[in-house]
N, C-alpha and C positions, 0 to 999 in steps of 0.2 A: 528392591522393588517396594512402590508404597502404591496406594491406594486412594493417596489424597488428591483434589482433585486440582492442577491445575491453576496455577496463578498466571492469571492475565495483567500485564501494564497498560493503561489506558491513557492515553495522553490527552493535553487538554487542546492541542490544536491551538490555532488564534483565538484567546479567549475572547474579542471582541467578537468572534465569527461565533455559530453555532455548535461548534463542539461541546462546550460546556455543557448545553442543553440537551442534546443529546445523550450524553453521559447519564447525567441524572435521569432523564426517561428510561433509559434501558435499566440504568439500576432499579426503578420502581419496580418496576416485573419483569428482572432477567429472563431471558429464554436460557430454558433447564439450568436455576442458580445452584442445584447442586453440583453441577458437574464443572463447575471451574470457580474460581476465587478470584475477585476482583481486587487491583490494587491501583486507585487512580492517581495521577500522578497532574494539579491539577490547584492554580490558584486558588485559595481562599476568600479570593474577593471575585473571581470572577464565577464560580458556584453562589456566593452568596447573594449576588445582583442576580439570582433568578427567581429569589423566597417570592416573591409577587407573586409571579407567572409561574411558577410549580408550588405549589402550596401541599401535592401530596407528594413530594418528591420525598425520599429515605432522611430527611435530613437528623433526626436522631438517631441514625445508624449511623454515618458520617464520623470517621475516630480518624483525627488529625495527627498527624505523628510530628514528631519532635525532631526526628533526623531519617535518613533514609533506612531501612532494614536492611542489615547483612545478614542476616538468613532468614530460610522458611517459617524456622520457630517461631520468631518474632511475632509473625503476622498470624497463627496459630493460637500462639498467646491471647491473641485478644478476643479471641472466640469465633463462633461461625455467624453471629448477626453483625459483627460490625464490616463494614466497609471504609478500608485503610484509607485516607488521603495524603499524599506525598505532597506539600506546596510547596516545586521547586523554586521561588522568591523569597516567601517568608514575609515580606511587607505589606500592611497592608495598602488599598490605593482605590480609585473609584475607579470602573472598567463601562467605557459607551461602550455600548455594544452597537455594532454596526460600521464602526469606523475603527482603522486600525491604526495604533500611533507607536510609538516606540517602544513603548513600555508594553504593547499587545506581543511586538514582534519579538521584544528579549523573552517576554514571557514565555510563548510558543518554544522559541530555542533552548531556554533552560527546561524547561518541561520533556522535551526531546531528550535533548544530554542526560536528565536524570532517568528516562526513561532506559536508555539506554544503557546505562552504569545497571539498570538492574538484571536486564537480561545478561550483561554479561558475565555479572558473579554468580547468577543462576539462581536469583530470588523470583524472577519470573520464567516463565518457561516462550514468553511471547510477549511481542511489543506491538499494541494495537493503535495506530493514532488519527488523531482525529484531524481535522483539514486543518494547512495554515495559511496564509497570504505569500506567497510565494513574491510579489511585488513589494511589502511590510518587509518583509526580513531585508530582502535584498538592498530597499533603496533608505532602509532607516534602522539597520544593525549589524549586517553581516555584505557587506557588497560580494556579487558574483552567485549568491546564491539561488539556485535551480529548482530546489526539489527536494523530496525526505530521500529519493532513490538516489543521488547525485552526493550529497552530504553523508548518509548511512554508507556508503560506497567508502568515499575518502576517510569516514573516520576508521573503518575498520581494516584502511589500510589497501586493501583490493583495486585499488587503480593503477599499485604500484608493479603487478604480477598480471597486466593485461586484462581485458575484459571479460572477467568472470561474476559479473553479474548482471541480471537485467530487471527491467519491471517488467511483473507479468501478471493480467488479469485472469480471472476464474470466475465463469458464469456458469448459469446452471448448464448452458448448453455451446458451451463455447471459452476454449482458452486461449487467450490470445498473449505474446511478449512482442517486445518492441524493443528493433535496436537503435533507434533514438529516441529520445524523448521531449525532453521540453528545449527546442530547439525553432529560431526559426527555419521554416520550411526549405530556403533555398541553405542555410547550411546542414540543413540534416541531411538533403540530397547531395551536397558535399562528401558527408559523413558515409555514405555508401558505397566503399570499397571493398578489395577479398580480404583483407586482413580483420576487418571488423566483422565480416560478413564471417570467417571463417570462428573468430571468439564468443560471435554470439550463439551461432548455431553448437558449437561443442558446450556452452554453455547449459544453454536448453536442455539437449543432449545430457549431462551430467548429473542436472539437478531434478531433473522433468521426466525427459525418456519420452517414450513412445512416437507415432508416427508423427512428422516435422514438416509442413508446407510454407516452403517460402515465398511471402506474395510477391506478385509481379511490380515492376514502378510504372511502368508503362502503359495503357488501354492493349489489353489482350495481353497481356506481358511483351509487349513489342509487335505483335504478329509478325514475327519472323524477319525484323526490324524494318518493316517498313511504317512503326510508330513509333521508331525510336529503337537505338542499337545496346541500350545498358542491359535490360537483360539478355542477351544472349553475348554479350563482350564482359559481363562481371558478373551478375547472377546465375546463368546457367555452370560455367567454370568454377564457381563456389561450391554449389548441389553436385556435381560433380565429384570437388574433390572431396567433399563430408561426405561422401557415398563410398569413397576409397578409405576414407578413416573407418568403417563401420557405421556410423550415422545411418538412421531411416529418415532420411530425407528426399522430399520432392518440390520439381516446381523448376522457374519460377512458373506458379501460378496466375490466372488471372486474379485481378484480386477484385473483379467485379463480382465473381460468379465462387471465387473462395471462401468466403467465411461464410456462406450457404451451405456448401459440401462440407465444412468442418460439422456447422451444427448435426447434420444429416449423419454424421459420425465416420467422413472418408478420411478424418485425420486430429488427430489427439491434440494440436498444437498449431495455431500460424504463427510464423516469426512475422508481426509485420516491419514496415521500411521507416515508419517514421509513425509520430504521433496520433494523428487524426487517421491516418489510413486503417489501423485497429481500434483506435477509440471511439469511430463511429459506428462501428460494426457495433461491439460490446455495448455499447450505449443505447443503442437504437433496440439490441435484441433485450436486455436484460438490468435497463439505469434501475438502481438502485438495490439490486441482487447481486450483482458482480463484487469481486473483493481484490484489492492490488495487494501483490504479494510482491516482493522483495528477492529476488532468485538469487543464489549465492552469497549471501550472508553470511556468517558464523551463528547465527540464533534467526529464530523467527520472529518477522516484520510482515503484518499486515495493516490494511487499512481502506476505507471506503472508497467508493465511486464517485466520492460527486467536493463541492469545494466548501466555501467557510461561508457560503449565504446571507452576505450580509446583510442585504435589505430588510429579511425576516428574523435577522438575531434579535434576540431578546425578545421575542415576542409571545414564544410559549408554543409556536405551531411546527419546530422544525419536527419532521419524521426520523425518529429513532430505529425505524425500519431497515435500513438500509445497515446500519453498524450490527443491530440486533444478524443480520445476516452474514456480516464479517466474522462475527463472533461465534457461530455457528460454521464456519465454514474453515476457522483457526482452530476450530479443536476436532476437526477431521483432519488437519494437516496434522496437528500433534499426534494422532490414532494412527495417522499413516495412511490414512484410508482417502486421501488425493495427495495430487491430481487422479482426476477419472482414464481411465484407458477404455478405450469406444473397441470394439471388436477382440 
């Protein structure tokens, strides 16, 4: 047992995007900095293209490390004022902010990768990270890629033992996952059969628990298919058979009038059907309090609500609010103390 508090990994996101700047806000005046240890993991050129536009930012606390830490000690060692930075590049380089180029999107991915080497030696206890350009990585370093959920998935291996994990938000009054994600729309309604249907909801189930509504695809979930035959030909036979496994599952629901009755507190959890069908709910109730969690992981992976901003990078105005909120709501998952169970 120790008593120490907590080391958080913070990643730098697209340093051309706003993560950077956010990073540094929140370090000025962490919410409750005793209760967790930061370890950012996070270009040295693209923190330092902020000394302008943060002039009261910690920057003499700022202790650059040399190599990554293999253990807690390490980061102990250098006392309780300093704030670790990890620069997974090491080179220096000039960083636009606002515009993403190659060098933004290797950034981002190595910042990732090392983020991840730490939670899994257990130098951090959580992997917090910050937006990247999903369009950057993909079309100018890594082709095919999707998403921190779709990558952190394959790299740990997890795609090869079926769908045992998902994205799933956490709002003050509202928890939503999703069994697709960053898909276009007509393959994610593709994507919506019993065999997926059945690994997301045991998923949920496993990692989550409590009451499960599954929303409907249809207006009214079908009305009794005369608005369409998917749910009651694949969605109702899924809740069905999760209800034969143990599962507290319900639905399908309407999912006009569901994610109302969740916040009301008739149900701990919506599995929604696709991306927007949940992320407009959570957005509209709660943008920028909400947190994406990472469901089936081997370590804990959270990370904000909203994307890499890049109109206003660099400019000194992005709101730190919204991570300062991640952060807060990542060390109630470490406590144990969520997801919330409503009744």
């Amino acid at each position: 047992m120790t008593d120490r508090p907590p080391v958080l990994a913070l990643t730098q996101g697209d340093p051309a995007g706003i993560g950077p700047e956010i990073l540094l806000k929140l370090l000025t005046s962490p919410p409750a900095p005793s209760a967790w240890r930061p370890l950012v993991v996070a270009e040295r050129s693209a923190l330092e293209a902020l000394r302008a536009v943060l002039p009261d930012a910690p920057w003499d606390r700022l202790t650059y490390l040399s190599s990554a830490p293999s253990s807690r000690a390490e980061l102990d060692r250098l006392g309780d004022e300093a704030i670790p930075v990890l620069d997974p590049v090491g080179s220096r380089r000039t960083v636009s902010q606002g515009s993403s180029g190659p060098a933004d999107a290797a950034g981002a991915m190595a910042a990732l990768d090392a983020g991840i080497e730490l939670v899994d030696r257990h130098v951090a206890q959580a992997l917090v990270t910050a937006p990247v350009s999903k369009a950057s990585i993909a079309r100018q370093h890594l082709p095919g890629f999707k998403g921190h959920t779709d990558y952190l998935a394959e790299v740990c291996g997890l795609e090869r033992y079926g769908r045992d994990y998902l994205m799933a938000f956490l709002a003050p009054e509202l928890q939503v996952a999703l069994l697709t994600v960053h898909l276009p729309l007509r393959q994610a309604l593709d994507g919506i059969e019993p065999a997926s249907l059945a690994e997301a909801l045991d998923c949920l189930h496993r990692h989550a628990g409590g009451r499960i509504a599954l929303a409907g695809l249809n207006p009214h979930a079908g009305e009794g298919g005369l608005l369409g035959e998917e749910d009651d030909l694949v969605l109702a036979p899924a809740v069905a058979a999760a209800r034969e496994r143990g599962l507290d599952v319900h639905g399908p629901e309407s999912a006009d009038s569901l994610f109302a009755r969740a916040r009301r507190g008739e149900f701990d959890w919506v599995l929604s059907l696709y991306h927007d069908q949940g992320l407009i709910a959570v957005k509209t109730s709660s943008f920028g309090l909400a947190t994406n969690w990472t469901l089936g992981l081997p370590f804990l992976r959270t990370s904000v609500d909203h994307g890499t901003a890049f109109p206003i990078a660099g400019r000194g105005i992005a709101d730190a609010g919204p991570l300062a909120a991640v952060i807060e709501t990542t060390l109630g998952l470490i406590a144990g103390e969520l997801p919330k169970k409503r009744g």
